[in-house]
N, C-alpha and C positions, 0 to 999 in steps of 0.2 A: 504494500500500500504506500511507504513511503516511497518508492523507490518510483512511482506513476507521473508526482510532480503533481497533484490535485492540489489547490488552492486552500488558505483558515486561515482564521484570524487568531485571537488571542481568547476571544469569548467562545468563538465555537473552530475549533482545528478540522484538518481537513479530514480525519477519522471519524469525528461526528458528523461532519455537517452530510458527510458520504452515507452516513447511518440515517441520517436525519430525513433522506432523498430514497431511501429502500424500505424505510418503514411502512411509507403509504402504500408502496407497491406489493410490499406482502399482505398487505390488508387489501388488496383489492380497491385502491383509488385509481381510475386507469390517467386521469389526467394532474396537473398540479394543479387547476382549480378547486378541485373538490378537496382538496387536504386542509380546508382553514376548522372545520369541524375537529382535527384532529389534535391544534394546539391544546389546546387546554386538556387534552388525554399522557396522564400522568404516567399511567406504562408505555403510551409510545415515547412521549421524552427519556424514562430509564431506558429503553432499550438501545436509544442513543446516545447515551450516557449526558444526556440533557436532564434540567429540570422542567423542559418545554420543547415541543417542537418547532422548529422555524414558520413563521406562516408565507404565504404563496407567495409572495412579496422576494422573499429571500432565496427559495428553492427558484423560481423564474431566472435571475442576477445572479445564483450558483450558475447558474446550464450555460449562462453566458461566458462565465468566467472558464466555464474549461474547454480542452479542446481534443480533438480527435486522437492526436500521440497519444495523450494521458489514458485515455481508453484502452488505446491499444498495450500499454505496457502493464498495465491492471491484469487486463488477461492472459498476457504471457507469464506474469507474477504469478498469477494461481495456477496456471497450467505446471510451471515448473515443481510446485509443491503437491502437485497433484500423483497419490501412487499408481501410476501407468503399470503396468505390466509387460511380458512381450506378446500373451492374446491380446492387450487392447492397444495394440498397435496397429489397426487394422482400424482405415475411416472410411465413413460414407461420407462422400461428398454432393454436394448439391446447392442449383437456382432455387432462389424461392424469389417470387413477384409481391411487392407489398403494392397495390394500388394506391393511385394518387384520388385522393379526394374532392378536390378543387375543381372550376369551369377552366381554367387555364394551366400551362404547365409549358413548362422547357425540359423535362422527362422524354427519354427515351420509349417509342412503346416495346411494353414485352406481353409475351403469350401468359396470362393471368387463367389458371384449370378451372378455379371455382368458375369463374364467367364465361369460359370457352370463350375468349377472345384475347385479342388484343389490346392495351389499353395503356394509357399515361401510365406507367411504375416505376417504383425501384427497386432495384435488380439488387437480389443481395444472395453472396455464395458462404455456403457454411461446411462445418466440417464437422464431426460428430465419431466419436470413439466408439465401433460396432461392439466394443464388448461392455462397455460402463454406461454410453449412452453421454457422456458430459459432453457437451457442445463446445470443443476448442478450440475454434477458428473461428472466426465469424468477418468479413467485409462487407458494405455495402453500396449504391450508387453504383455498380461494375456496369460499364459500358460498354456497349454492344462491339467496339473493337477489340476491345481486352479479355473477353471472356471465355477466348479458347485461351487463354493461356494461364487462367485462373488455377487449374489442376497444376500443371507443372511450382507454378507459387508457392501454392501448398508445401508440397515435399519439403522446400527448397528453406522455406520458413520453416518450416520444421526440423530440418536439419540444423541450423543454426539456431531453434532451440532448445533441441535437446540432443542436438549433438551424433546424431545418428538419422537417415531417411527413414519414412515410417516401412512398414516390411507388406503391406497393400494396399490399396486404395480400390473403394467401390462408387462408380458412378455410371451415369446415363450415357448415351451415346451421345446425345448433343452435346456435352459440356465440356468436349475438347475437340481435337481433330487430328488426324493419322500421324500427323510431325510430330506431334506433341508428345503421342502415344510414344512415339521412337524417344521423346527424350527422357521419359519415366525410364525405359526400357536401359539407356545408358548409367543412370542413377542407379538403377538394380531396383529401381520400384514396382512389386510387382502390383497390380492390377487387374480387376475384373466388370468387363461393360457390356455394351452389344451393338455390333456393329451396326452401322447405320444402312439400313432397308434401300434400296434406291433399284433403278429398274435391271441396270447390267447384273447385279447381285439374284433377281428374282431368275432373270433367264438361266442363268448358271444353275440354279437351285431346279428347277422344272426340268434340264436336260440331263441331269444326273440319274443312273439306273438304281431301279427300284433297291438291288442289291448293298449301294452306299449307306445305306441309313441303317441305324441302328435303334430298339426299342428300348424308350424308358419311362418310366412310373415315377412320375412326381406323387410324395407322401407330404400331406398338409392337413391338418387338424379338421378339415372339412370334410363333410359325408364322401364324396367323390373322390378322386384320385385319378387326374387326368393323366390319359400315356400321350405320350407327343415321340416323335423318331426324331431323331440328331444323327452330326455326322461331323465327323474334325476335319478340318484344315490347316493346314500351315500360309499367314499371311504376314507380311510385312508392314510391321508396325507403321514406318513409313510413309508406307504409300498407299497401303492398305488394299492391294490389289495379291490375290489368291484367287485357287492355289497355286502353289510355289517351294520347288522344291531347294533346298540348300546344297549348294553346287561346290565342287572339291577348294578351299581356295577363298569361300567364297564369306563375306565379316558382316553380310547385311543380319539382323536379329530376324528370327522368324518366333510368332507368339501363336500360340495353340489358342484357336477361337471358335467355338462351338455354335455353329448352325440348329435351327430348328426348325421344323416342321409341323404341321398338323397331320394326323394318321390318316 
């Protein structure tokens, strides 16, 4: 906490005033208007180690006073004291679209799921430890030029803060693209996505004999237990054109990427 650079005075330091600012939020105030109900609330001041909490006035003129670094060093703070393991070395990553509210905007549009559309948002990529679930990564505002290169960041910030690339990363097939894929592949980052559908991919897939495929039983808590047929290939992280065999000689990376089917 000290180590972020967040702003205090002499009456209230920057450990409470930061207390002062999460109090509401665990009580469920989702904005800083509604929190002036809560000064005169004598356990939420102890829990900030106040005799009072700040009213609206002060939390507004806090948010002002700090800035995006301090944030960011907040969470690589707790990340680092966080007991990682080497299963939860392994993140999902992912877009999410927070919708703009407003009649106007200078926002990028992105493909928002709840709305099946398009719309004014902000683009925000997170990172999430598949084995504990704590969320320790998090950017937002990503622009629509920089967003294939978001996954490669990741590692890359992670390596520098903990000192070692994570050991895999899970994400969508949109959220990077075949270069990129090759640069994980250089890192030793392993990886698991799905290739991006397009139409040269489907012809290949319909001219393959019946024989290529192989059957398998997906088991999931649900009544049913879909079989779907797959089949491996060898493709080139790169360029992402398969298949492709590895020639005597030959330093391109080839990653095993599993095709599927419906039966």
């Amino acid at each position: 906490m000290a180590g972020a650079g967040y702003p205090g005075s002499k009456q209230i330091p920057a450990v409470q005033a930061m207390l002062a600012l999460l109090a509401p939020k665990l009580l469920g105030k989702r904005r800083v208007s509604h929190i002036t109900d809560l000064a005169s609330d004598e356990g939420a001041g102890l829990f900030a180690g106040l005799n009072a909490l700040p009213k609206t006035t002060y939390a507004t003129d806090y948010s002002y006073c700090t800035e995006r670094i301090m944030n960011e060093r907040l969470v690589d703070d707790l990340v680092r004291h966080f007991p990682f393991t080497e299963s939860a070395e392994s993140f999902h990553l992912d877009f999410h679209s927070i919708p703009f509210r407003g009649k106007r905007s200078d926002l990028e549009n992105h493909w928002v799921p709840k709305h099946k559309q398009g719309q004014a948002s902000v683009m925000a990529f997170v990172g999430q430890s598949a084995a504990s679930r704590v969320m320790c990564y998090a950017t937002a505002n990503v622009l629509r030029q920089d967003a294939d290169q978001r996954v490669v960041r990741f590692v890359d910030h992670w390596k520098v803060l903990m000192g070692t690339y994570p050991a895999r990363v899970l994400f969508d097939s949109r959220a990077t693209t075949y270069p990129h894929l090759d640069e994980l592949t250089k890192r030793r980052v392993g990886f698991i996505t799905i290739r991006r559908r397009g139409a040269a991919m489907i012809r290949r897939v319909r001219q393959l004999p019946a024989g290529a495929w192989q059957r398998c039983q997906i088991i999931q808590a649900k009544p049913t237990s879909p079989q779907l047929r797959i089949m491996t290939t060898g493709v080139h992280p790169k360029t992402g054109q398969g298949p492709c065999v590895r020639r005597s000689g030959s330093r391109a990376p080839i990653a095993k990427i599993k095709g599927t089917a419906n039966p």
